[in-house]
C-alpha positions as CSV (number, residue, x, y, z in Angstrom):
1,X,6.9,96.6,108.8
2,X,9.8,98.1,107.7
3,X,13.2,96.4,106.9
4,X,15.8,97.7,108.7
5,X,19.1,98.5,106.7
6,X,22.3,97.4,108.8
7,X,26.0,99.1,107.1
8,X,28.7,97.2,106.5
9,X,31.9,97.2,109.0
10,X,33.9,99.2,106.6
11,X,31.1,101.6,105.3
12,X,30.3,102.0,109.0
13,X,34.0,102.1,110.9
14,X,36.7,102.8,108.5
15,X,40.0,100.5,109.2
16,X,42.2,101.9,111.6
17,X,44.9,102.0,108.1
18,X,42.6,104.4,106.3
19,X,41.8,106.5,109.3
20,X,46.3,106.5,109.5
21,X,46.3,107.6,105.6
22,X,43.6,109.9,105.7
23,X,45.2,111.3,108.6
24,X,48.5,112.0,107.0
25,X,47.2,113.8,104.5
26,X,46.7,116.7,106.6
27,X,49.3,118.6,108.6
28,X,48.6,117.7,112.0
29,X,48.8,113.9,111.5
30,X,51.7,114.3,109.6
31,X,53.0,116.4,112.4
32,X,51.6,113.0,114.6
33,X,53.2,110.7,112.6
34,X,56.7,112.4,112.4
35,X,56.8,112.7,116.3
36,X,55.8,108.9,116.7
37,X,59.0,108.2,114.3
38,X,61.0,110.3,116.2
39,X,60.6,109.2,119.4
40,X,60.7,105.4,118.3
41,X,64.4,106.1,116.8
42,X,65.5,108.3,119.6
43,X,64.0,105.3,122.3
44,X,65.8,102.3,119.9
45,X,68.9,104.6,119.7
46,X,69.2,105.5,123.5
47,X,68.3,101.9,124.5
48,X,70.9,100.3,122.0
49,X,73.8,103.2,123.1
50,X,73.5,102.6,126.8
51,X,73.6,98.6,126.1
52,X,76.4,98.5,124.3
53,X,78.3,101.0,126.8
54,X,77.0,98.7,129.4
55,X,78.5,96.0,127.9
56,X,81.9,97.5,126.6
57,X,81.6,98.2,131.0
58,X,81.2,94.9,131.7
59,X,84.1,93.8,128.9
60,X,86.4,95.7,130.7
61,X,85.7,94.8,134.2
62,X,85.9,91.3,133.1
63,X,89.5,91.7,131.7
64,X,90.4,92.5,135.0
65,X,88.5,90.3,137.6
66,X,88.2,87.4,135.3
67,X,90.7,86.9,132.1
68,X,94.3,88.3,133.1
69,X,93.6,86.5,136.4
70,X,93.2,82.8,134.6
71,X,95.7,84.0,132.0
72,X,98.2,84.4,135.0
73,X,97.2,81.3,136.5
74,X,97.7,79.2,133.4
75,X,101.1,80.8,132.9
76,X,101.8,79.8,136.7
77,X,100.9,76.2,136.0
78,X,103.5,76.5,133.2
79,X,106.4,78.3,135.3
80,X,105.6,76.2,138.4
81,X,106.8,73.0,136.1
82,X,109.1,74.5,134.5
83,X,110.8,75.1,137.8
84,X,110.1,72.0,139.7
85,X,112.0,70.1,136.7
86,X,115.0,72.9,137.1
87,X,114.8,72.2,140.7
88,X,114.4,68.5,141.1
89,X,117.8,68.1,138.8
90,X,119.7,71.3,140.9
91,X,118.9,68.9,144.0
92,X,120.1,65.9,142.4
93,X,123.3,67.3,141.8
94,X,124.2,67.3,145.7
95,X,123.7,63.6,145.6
96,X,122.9,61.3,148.4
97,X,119.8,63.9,150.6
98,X,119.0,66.9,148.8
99,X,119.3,70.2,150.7
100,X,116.5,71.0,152.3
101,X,115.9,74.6,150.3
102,X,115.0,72.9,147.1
103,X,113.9,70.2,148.5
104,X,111.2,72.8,149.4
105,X,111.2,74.8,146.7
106,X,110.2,71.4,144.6
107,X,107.3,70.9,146.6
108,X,106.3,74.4,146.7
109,X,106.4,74.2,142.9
110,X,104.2,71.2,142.5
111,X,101.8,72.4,144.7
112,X,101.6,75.7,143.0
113,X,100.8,73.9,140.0
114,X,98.0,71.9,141.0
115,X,96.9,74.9,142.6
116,X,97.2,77.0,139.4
117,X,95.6,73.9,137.4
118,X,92.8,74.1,139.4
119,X,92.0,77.6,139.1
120,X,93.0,77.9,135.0
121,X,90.5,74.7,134.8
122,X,87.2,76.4,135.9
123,X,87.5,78.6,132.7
124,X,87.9,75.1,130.3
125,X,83.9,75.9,129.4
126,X,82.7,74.1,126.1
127,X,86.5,73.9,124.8
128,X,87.3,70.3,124.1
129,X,91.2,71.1,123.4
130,X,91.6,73.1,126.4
131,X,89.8,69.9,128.4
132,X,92.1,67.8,126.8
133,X,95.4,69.4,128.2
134,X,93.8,70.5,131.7
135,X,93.6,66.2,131.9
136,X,96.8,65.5,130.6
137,X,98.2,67.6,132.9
138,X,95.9,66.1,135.7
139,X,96.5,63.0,134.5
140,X,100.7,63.0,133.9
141,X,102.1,65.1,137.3
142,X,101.2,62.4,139.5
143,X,103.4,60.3,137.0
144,X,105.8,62.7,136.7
145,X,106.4,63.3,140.6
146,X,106.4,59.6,141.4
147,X,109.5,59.1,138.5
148,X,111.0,62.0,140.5
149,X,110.7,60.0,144.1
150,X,111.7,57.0,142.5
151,X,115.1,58.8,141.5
152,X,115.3,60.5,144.7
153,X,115.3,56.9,146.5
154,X,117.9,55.5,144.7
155,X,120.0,58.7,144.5
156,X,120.2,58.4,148.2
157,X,121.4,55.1,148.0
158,X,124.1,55.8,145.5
159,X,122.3,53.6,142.6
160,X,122.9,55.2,139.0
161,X,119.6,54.3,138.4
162,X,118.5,57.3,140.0
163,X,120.1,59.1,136.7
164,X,117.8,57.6,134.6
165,X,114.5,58.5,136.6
166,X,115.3,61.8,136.7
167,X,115.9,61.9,133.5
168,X,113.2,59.8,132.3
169,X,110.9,62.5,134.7
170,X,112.3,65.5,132.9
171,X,111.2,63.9,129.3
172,X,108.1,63.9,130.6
173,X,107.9,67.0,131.8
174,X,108.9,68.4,128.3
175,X,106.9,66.0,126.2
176,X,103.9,66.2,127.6
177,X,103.4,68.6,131.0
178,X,105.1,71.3,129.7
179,X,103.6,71.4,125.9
180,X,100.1,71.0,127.9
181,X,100.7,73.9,129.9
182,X,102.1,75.8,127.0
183,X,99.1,75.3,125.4
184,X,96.8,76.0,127.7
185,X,98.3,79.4,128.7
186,X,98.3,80.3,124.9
187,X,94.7,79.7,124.8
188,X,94.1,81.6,128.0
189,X,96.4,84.4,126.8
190,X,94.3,84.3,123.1
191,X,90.8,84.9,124.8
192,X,92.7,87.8,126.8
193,X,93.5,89.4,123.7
194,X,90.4,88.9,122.0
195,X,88.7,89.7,125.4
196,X,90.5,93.3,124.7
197,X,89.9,93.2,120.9
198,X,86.3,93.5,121.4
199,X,86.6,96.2,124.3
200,X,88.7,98.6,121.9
201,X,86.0,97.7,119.0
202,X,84.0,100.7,118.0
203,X,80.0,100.0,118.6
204,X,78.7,100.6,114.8
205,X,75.1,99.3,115.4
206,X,74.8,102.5,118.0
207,X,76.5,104.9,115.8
208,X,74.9,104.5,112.9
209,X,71.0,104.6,114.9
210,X,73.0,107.8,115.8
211,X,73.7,109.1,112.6
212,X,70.5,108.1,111.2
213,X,68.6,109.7,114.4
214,X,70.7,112.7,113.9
215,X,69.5,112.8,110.3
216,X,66.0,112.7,111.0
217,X,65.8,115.5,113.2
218,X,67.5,117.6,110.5
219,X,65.0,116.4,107.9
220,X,62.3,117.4,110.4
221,X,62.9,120.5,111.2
222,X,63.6,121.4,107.7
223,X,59.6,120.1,107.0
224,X,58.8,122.3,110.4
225,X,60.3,125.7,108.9
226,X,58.8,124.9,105.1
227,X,55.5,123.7,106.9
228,X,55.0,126.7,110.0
229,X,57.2,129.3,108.6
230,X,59.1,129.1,111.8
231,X,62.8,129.2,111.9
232,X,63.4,127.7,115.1
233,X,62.1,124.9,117.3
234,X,63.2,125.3,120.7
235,X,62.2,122.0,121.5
236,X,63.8,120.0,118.3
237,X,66.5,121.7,118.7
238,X,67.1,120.7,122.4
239,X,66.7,117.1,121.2
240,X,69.7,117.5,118.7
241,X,71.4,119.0,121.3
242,X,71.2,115.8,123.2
243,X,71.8,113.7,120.5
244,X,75.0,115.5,119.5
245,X,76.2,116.0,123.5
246,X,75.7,111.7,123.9
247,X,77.1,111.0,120.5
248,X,80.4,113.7,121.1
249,X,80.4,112.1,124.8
250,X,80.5,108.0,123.6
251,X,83.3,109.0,120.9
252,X,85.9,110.8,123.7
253,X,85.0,108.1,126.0
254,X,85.4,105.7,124.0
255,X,89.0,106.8,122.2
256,X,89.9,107.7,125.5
257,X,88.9,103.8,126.7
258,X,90.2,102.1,123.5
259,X,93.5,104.1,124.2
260,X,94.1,102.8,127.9
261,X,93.6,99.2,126.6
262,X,96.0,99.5,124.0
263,X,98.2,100.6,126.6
264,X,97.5,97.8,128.9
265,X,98.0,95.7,126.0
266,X,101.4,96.9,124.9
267,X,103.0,97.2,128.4
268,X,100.9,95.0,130.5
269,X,99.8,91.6,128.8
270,X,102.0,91.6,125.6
271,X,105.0,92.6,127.9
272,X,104.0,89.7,130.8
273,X,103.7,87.1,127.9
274,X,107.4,88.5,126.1
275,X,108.6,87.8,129.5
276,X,106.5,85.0,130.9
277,X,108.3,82.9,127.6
278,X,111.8,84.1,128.5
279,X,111.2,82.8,132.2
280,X,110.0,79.2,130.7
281,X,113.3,79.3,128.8
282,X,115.5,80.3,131.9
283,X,114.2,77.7,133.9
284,X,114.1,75.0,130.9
285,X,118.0,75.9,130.3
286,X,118.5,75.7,133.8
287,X,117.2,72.2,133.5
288,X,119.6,71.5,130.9
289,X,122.7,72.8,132.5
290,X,122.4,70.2,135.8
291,X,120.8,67.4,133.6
292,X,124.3,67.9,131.2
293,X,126.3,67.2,134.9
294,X,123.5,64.6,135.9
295,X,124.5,62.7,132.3
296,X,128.2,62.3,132.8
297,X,129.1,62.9,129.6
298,X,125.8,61.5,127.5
299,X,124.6,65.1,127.6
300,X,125.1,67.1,124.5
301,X,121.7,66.7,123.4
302,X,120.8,68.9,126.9
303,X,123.7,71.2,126.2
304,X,122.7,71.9,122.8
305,X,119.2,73.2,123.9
306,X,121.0,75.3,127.0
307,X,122.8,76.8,124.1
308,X,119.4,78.1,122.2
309,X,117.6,78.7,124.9
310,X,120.0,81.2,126.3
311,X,120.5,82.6,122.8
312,X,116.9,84.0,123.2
313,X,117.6,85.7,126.5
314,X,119.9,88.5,125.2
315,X,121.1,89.6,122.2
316,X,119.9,91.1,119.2
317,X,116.1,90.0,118.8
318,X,115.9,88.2,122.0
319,X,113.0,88.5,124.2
320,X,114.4,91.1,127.0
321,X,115.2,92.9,123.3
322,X,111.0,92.5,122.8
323,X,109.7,93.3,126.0
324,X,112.3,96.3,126.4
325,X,110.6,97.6,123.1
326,X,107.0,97.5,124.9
327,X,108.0,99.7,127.2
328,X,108.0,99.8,131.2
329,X,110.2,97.6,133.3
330,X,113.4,98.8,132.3
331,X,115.3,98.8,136.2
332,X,113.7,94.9,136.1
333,X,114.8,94.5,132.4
334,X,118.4,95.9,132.9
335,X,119.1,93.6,136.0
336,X,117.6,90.7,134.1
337,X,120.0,91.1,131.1
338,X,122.8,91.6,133.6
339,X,122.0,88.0,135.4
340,X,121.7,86.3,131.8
341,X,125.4,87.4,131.1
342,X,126.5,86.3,134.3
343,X,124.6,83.7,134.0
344,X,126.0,82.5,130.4
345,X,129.8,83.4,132.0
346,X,129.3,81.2,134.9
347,X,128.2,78.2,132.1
348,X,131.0,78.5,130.4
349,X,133.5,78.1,133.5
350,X,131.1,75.3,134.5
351,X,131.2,73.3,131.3
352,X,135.3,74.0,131.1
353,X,135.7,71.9,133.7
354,X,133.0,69.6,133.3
355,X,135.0,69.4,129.5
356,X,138.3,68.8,131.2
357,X,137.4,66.0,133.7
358,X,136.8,68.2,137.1
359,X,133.1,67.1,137.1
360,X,132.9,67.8,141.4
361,X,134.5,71.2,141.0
362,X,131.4,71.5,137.8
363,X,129.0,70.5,140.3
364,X,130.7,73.3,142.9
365,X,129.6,75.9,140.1
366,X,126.6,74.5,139.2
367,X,125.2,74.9,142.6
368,X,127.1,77.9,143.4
369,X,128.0,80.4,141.0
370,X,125.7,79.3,138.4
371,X,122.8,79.0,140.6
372,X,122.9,82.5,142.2
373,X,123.2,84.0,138.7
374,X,120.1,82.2,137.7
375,X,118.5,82.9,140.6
376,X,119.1,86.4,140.4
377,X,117.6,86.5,136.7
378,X,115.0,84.3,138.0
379,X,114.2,87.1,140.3
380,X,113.9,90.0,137.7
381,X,112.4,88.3,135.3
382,X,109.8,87.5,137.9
383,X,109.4,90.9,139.4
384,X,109.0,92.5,135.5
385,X,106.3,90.5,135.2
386,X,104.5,91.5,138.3
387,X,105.2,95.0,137.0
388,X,103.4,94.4,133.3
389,X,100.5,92.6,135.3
390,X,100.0,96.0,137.6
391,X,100.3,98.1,134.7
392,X,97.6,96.1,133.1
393,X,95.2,96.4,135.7
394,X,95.9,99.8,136.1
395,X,95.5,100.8,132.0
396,X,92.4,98.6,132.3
397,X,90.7,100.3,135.0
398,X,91.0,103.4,134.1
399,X,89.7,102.3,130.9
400,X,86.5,101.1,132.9
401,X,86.3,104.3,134.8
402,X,86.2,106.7,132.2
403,X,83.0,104.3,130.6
404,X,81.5,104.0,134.2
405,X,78.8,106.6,133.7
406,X,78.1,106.4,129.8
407,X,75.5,103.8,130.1
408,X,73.5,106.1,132.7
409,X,74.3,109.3,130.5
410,X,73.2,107.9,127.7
411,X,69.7,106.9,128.7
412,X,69.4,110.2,130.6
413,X,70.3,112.2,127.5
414,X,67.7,110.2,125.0
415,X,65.4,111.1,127.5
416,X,65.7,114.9,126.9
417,X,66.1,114.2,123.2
418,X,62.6,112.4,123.3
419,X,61.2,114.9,125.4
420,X,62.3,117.8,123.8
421,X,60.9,116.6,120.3
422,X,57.4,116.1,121.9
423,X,57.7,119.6,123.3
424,X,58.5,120.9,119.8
425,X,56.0,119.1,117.8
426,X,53.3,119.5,120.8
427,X,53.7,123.6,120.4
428,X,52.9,123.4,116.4
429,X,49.9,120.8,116.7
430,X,48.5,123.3,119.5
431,X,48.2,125.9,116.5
432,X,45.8,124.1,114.4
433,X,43.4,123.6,117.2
């Protein structure tokens, strides 16, 4: 009985590696391997562009739906304050029942506020310093408005303890409500910017799959014309087409995007902020001019800081100086300096009489003269911002049109590059069968 001989595994199957190097040694499975390369990098490459333009999409859409919308209502939270405190002391100043107008406005303001709190704290996330001044602002206007009805009360009454609540109220507004809202608009405003840093950032993973796709093709079709004798490739060639087309496409789109956001930066949200801080200072000074009459002569401290807050309204280097440089705004600019000059004119008459002992006819300026010319400053200050905040959206979205159909293009275009190189490389294995 014979013994029968069984082979070996690899004497009787050779591993699928040799059967890949045996193959490469002859044209056809080097022709095999090349197109398998290919169309790996051109899949990688198409998948990875139309990601990224997906996502610079979905950066930009965000800046407008999502970040300038928290970063204006953070910056609300601060002007609402800011203007309650400006308004609680104008009232005080008519003694005895406050008009009913900013006795409105005040509420208007704190409500505002907490609305504006509320809105600015759903983007608080993982961020233990922005936590910590959404609850100290939480926490410190129910504080600050009872000092202010405690001061109302005895106001009405004709106690001078009502001085001292308001004034006690105002400190806290300063030293604690209005640094927390500071704050947390300057974080708000931070993750704006860096929101639009990373929308104008150019995608190098994609490009360089680009360049190095782009490179291999060349590479190959040189081996095809040494290898066939062939000078052209319809199909290759078609496939470089496409690559060239989507990478030309992504650079124009993306200049042209990168170029929109810089202008949304410059004249939208750097403009807003410029002016958002020279509103805070308006209404702070304001502040300072009726707390100065509410003092009866204990408040230089109040008209010292009316005297550098101003300074930053006009003038060489102020901030209507800034924002006019941004561009855009100038009809809201121009009446805004005006009002800060008639504003500063009607403070001087105010404090020469309070100076010279007429503190009622003060009082008569404070709320009269004085108030309109804050009120109109007030007024362009706050219609310049609305202007920065539309040209924002507007730079922003036509950034996120002209990136709206990249993402698709982008896959449709590797799509033709990958089929065109299987064409190409299909026609020269069909000549060595």
């Amino acid at each position: 009985m014979g013994v029968e001989t069984v082979a070996a595994p690899d004497a009787a199957a050779p591993s699928a590696l040799r059967r890949v190097a045996r193959s490469a040694t002859t044209t056809p499975g080097r022709l095999s391997l090349v197109w398998a390369l290919l169309l790996v990098l051109t899949v990688v490459t198409g998948v990875v562009g139309a990601l990224a333009a997906q996502d610079k999409q979905d950066t930009l859409d965000e800046l407008v739906t999502q970040r300038e919308p928290l970063t204006s209502a953070a910056q609300q939270v601060f002007r609402s304050l800011s203007d309650a405190d400006a308004t609680a002391a104008s009232a005080f100043l008519s003694g005895g029942v406050e008009p009913p107008d900013l006795r409105a406005r005040y509420e208007a303001d704190i409500a505002q506020a907490g609305d504006a709190l509320a809105a600015a704290s759903a983007d608080v996330g993982a961020d233990p310093v922005a936590a910590a001044h959404v609850s100290t602002l939480s926490q410190q206007l129910p504080v600050y408005t009872g000092l202010v009805e405690t001061a109302r009360a005895n106001n009405r009454q004709g106690f001078p303890a009502g001085a001292a609540y308001l004034r006690e109220a105002s400190g806290l507004m300063r030293s604690k409500l209005l640094t927390a809202a500071e704050q947390l608009y300057g974080i708000d405003y931070q993750r704006l910017r860096a929101a639009q840093d990373e929308a104008t950032a150019p995608p190098w993973g994609p490009l360089a799959l680009a360049a190095a796709l782009l490179l291999a093709l060349g590479a190959a079709q040189r081996w095809l014309t040494r290898r066939t004798n062939r000078l052209l490739n319809v199909g290759m060639l078609v496939a470089t087409g496409a690559v060239v087309v989507a990478a030309a496409w992504s650079a124009v789109v993306l200049l042209l995007a990168a170029g929109h956001v810089d202008d949304a930066r410059r004249t939208g949200s750097g403009q807003a902020d410029v002016l958002v801080h020279a509103r805070i200072n308006a209404l702070k000074a304001r502040a300072d001019e009726t707390l100065t009459l509410v003092a009866r002569g204990d408040g230089s401290g109040y008209e010292q800081e009316w005297r550098q807050l101003a300074g930053t309204l006009v003038g060489g280097g102020s901030l209507l100086e800034q924002a006019g440089g941004l561009g855009g705004g100038d009809e809201q600019l121009r009446r805004a300096e005006q009002a800060a000059r008639g504003w500063a004119d009607a403070h001087t008459k105010l404090r020469g009489l309070d100076d010279g002992g007429q503190y009622e006819e003060a009082v008569e300026v404070a709320t009269g003269e004085s108030a309109t010319a804050f009120a109109e400053l007030d007024d362009a200050l706050r219609e310049a911002i609305d202007a920065a905040r539309a040209d924002f959206a507007t730079q922003t979205g036509r950034a996120a049109q002209a990136t709206t159909l990249l993402a698709p293009g982008l896959g449709a275009l590797a799509v033709v590059a990958a089929a065109g190189i299987s064409a190409g490389i299909r026609q020269r294995l069909r000549e060595y069968r």
